[in-house]
C-alpha positions, 0 to 999 in steps of 0.5 A, a space after each residue: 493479502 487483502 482485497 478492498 474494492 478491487 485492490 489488492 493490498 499484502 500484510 509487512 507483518 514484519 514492518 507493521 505495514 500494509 502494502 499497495 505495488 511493488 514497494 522493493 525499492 522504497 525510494 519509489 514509494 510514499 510511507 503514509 504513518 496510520 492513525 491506529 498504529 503502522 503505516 500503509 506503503 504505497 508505490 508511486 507508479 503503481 497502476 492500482 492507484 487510478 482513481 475508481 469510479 463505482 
């Protein structure tokens, strides 16, 4: 797990990806490809994605 501003993201080492959210249904979630390689997972309605004011 990573923790990066207060939100919570798990290693798919498996998938080479990074995760945000319940990503067990792919058709609920965004593949976002990663310049440096893998690509980062993101749920659509996962609450974590609220915009962060600090």
């Amino acid at each position: 797990m990573i923790c990066y501003k207060g939100v919570m993201f798990t290693c798919d080492t498996e998938n080479n990806r990074i995760c945000l959210g319940d990503t067990t249904d792919l058709k609920k979630c965004i593949n976002i490809p990663l310049a440096g390689g893998g690509s980062l997972l993101v749920n659509r309605d996962n609450p974590d994605l609220e915009l962060r004011q600090k």
